[in-house]
C-alpha positions as CSV (number, residue, x, y, z in Angstrom):
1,X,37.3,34.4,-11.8
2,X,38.2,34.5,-15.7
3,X,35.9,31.6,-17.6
4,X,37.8,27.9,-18.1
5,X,40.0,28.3,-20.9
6,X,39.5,25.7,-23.8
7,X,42.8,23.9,-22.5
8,X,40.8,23.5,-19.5
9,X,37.8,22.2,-21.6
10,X,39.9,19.4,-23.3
11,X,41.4,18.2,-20.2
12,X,37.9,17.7,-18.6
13,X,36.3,16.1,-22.0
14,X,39.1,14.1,-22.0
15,X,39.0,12.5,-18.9
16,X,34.9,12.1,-18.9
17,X,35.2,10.2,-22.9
18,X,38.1,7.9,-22.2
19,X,37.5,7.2,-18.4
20,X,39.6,6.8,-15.6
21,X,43.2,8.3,-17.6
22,X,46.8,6.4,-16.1
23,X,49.3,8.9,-14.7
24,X,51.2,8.8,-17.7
25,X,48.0,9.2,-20.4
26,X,46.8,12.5,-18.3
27,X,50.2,14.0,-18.1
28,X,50.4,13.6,-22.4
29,X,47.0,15.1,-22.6
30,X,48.0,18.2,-20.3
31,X,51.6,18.0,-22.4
32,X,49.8,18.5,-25.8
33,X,47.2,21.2,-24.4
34,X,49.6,23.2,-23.1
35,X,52.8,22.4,-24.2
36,X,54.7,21.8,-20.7
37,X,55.4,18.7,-19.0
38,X,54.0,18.1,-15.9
39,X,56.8,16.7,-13.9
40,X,58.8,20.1,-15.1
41,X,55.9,22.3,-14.5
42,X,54.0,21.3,-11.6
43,X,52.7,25.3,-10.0
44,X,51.3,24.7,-13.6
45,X,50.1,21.4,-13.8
46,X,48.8,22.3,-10.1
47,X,47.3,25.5,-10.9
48,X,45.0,24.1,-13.8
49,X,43.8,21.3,-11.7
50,X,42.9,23.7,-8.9
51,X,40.7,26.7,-11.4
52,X,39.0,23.3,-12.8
53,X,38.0,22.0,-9.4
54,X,36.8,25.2,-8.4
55,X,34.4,25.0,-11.2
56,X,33.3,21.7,-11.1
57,X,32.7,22.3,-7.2
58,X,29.8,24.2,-8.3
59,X,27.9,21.2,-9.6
60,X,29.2,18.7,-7.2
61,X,32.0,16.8,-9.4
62,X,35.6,16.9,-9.2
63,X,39.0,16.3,-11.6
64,X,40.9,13.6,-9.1
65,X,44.3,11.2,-9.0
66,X,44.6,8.8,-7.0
67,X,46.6,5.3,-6.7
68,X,44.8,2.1,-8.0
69,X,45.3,-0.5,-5.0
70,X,45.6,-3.3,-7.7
71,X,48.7,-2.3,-9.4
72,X,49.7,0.9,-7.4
73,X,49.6,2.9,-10.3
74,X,48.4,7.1,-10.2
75,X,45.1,7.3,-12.3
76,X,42.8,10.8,-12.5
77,X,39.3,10.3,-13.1
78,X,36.2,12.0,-13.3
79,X,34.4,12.4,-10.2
80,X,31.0,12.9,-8.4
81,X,31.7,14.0,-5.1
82,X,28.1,13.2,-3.4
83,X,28.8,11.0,-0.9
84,X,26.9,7.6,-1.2
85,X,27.5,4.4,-4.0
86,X,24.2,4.7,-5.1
87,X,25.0,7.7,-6.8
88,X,27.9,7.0,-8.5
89,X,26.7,4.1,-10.8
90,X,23.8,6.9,-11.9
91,X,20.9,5.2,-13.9
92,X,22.8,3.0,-15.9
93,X,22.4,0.4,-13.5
94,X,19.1,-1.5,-12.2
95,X,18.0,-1.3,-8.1
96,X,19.0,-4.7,-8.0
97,X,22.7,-4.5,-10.0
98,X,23.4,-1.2,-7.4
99,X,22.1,-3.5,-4.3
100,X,24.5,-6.7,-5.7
101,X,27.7,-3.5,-5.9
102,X,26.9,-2.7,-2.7
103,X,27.0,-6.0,-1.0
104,X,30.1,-6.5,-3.0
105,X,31.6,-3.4,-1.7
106,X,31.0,-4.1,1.9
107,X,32.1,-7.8,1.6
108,X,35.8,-7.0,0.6
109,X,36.0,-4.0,2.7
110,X,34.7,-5.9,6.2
111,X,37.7,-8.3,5.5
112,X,40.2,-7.5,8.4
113,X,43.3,-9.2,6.9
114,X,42.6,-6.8,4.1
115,X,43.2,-8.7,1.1
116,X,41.4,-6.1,-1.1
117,X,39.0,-9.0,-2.8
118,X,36.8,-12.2,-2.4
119,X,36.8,-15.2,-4.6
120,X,34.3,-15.2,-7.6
121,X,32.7,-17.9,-6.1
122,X,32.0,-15.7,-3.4
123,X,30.9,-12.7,-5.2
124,X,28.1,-14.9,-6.7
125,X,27.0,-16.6,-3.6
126,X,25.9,-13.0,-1.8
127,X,22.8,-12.5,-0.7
128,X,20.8,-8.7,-1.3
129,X,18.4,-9.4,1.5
130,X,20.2,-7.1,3.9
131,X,20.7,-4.8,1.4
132,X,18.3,-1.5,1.2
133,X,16.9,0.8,-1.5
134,X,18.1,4.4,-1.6
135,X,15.7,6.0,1.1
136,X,13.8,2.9,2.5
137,X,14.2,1.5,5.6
138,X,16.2,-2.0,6.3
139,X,14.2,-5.2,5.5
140,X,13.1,-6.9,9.1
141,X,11.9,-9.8,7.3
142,X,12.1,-12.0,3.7
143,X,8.1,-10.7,3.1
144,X,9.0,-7.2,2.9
145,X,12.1,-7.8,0.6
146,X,11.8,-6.4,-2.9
147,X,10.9,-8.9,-5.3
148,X,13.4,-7.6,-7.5
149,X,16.1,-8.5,-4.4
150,X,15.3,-11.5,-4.0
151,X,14.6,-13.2,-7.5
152,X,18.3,-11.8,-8.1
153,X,19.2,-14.9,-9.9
154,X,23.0,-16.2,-10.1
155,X,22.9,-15.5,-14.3
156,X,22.3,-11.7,-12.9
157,X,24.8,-11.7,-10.7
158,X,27.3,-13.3,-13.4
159,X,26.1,-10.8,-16.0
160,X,26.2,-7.6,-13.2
161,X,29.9,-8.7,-12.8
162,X,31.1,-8.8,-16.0
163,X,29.4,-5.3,-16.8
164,X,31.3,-3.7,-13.4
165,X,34.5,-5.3,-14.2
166,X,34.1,-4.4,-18.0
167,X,32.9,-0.5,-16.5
168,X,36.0,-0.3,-13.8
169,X,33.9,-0.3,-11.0
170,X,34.7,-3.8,-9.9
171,X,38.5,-5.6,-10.8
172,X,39.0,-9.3,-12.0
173,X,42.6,-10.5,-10.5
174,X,44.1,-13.7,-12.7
175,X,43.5,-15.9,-9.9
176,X,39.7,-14.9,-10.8
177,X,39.2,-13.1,-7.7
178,X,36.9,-9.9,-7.4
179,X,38.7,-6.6,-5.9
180,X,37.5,-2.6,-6.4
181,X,38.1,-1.4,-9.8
182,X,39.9,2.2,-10.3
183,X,36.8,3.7,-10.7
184,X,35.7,2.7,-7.3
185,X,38.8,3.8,-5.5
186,X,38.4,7.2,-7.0
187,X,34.7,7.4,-6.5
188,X,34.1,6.4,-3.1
189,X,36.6,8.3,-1.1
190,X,34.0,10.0,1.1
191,X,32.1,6.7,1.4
192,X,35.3,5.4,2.7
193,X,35.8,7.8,5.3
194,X,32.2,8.0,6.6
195,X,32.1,4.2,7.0
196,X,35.3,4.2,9.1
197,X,37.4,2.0,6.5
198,X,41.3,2.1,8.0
199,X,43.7,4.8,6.2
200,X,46.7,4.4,5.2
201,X,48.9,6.7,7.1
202,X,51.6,7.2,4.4
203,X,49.3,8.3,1.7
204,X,46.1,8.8,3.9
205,X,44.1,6.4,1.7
206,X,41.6,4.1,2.1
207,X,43.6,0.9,3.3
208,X,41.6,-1.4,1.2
209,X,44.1,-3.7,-0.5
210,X,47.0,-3.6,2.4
211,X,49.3,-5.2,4.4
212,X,47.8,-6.1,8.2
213,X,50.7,-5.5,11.1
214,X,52.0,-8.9,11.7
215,X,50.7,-8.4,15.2
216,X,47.1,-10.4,14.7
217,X,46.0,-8.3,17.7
218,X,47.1,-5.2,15.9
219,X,44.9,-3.3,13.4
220,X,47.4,-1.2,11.8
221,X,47.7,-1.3,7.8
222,X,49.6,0.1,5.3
223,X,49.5,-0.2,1.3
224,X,52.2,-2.4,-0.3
225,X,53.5,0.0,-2.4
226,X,53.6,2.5,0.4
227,X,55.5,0.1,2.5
228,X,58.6,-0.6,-0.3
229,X,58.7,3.4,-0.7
230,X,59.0,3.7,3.1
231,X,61.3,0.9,3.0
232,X,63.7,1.8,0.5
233,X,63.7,5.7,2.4
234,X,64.7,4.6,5.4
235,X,66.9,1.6,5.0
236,X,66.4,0.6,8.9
237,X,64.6,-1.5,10.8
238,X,61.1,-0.8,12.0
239,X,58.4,-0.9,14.2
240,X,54.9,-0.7,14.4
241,X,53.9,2.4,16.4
242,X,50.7,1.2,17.4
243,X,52.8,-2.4,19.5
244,X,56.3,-2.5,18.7
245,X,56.1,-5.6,16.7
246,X,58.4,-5.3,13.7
247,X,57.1,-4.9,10.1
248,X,60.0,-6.6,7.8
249,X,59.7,-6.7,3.8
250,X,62.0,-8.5,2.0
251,X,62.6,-6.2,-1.4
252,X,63.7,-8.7,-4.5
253,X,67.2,-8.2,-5.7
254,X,67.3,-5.7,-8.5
255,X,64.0,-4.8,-7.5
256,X,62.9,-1.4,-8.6
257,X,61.6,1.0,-5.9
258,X,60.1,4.4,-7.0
259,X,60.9,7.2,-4.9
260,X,59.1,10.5,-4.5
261,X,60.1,14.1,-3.4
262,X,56.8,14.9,-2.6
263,X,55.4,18.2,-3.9
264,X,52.5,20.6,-2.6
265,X,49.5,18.7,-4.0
266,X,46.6,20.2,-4.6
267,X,43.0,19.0,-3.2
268,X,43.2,15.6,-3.8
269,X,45.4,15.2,-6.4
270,X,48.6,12.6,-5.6
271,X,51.6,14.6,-4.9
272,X,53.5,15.2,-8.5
273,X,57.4,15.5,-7.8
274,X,60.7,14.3,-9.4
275,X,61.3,9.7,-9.6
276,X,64.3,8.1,-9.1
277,X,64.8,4.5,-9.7
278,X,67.6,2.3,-8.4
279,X,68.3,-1.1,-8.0
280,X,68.8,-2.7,-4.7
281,X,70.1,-6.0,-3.2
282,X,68.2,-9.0,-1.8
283,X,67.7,-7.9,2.2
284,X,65.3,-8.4,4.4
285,X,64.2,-4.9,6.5
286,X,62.2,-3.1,8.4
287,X,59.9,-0.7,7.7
288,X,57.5,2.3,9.0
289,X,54.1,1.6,9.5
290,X,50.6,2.7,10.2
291,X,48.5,3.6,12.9
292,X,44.7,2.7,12.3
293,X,41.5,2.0,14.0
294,X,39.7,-1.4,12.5
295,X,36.1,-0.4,10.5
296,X,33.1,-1.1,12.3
297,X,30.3,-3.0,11.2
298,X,28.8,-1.5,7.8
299,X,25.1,-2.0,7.1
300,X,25.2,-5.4,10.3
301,X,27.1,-7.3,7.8
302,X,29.5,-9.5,10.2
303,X,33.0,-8.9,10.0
304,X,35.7,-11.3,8.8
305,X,38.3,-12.1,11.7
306,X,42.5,-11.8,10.5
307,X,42.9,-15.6,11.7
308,X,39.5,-16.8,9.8
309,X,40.9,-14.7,6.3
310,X,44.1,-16.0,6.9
311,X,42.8,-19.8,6.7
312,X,40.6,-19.2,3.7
């Protein structure tokens, strides 16, 4: 296979300097290195993604796109595809910073009504005594806690979080809760998966940040964003498949709804095909929905009911 060509180089150095890159900031980059737009050229704009993942395959890292749940938006980061947290926040961060992510992580992904955050409040009230050390076993007791753990004091923890939300990993919302940042969303994919986290069946996704079935029995989830483009598709009622209860969505008037005409992606990379937007009047709808199994336990942490996060 011919060597990466220095278009190939910029894109890459690009993306690693400025961080995760919106749709719209990698597209320019790949416009100005090449000369063709994206959306006009996308065997292109597919082929260069594919000969630089091939390469980066070869030290475990990846070029990826994928939606931020907070805002809905396509951004392509730099990626290391080795499959545990841990890893991803390298040696920057202390034992006890990647312990506090962690219990973080597993906090807003346990919740079952899927919210996609905690408060603040709780954020700096979790405790890193069930929390491990990369290759040690679980603590059975407070004595053989780490030290480091367990003096973790609440100035840490404040500090810790303003360095993750400042970083990406972690996202402030204006009502000052704590969700995933867009780093973490394009990071932990695998981790995702292995830990049984529900999928958005539209996009296949991680259902973090999602909207439960109205069904509290029902475990089925689908991203907002991939609800209005399903909505605004079919224009008919719906139900979900999983029991028949109907998922409605009441669309703003004049609202905008993006739709796709999805393209052959390539690995991972979000599906690049021609936008249309149009206007449409106030109605309340139906729409498609998704099929998913709820995510077990992760590290014995207790799981948050739907009717519990509902009365938060």
């Amino acid at each position: 296979m011919p060597p990466l060509s220095e278009a190939h180089k910029v894109l890459i150095q690009a993306v690693i300097s400025r961080g995760p890159l919106t749709e719209e900031e990698f597209h320019s980059i790949f416009s100005g290195v090449t000369g063709k737009n994206p959306a006009n050229h996308q065997k292109v704009f597919s082929d260069y993604l594919l000969k630089i993942n091939r390469e980066l395959s070869l030290v475990n890292c990846e070029l990826r796109g994928c939606r931020n749940q907070n805002d809905g938006k396509v951004y392509y980061g730099f990626v290391n595809n080795v499959a545990d947290e841990e890893s991803k926040l390298g040696t920057k961060y202390s034992v006890p910073q990647i312990a506090y992510y962690r219990a973080i992580i597993e906090a807003i992904v346990q919740d079952a009504a899927a919210q996609g955050s905690i408060s603040n409040v709780e954020a700096l009230n979790l405790r890193l005594e069930n929390q491990t050390v990369a290759g040690s076993q679980p603590q059975e007791n407070s004595s053989s806690v780490p030290a480091a753990l367990r003096n973790f004091s609440m100035s840490q923890k404040e500090r810790t979080l303003e360095e993750l939300v400042r970083d990406r990993w972690l996202y402030l919302s204006a009502d000052n809760n704590i969700g995933l940042g867009i780093r973490s969303f394009l990071d932990l994919r695998s981790w995702f998966r292995s830990n049984d986290i529900p999928s958005c069946e539209v996009c296949n996704e991680a259902a973090v940040k999602a909207e439960p079935c109205p069904n509290e029995n029902c475990t089925a989830r689908i991203h907002e964003y991939c609800l209005k483009q399903q909505f605004s598709q079919r224009q008919v009622q719906g139900a979900c498949p999983s029991c028949g209860t109907g998922w409605g969505l009441s669309v703003p008037k004049a609202e905008e709804v993006e739709e796709y005409t999805e393209a052959d992606p390539i690995q991972s990379q979000p599906p690049i095909g021609s936008r249309k937007k149009r206007h449409r009047d106030a109605e309340t709808s139906r729409a498609g929905s998704v099929l998913s199994q709820p995510p077990s336990d992760v590290c014995g942490l207790r799981r948050t009911s739907r009717s519990s996060s509902r009365m938060r």
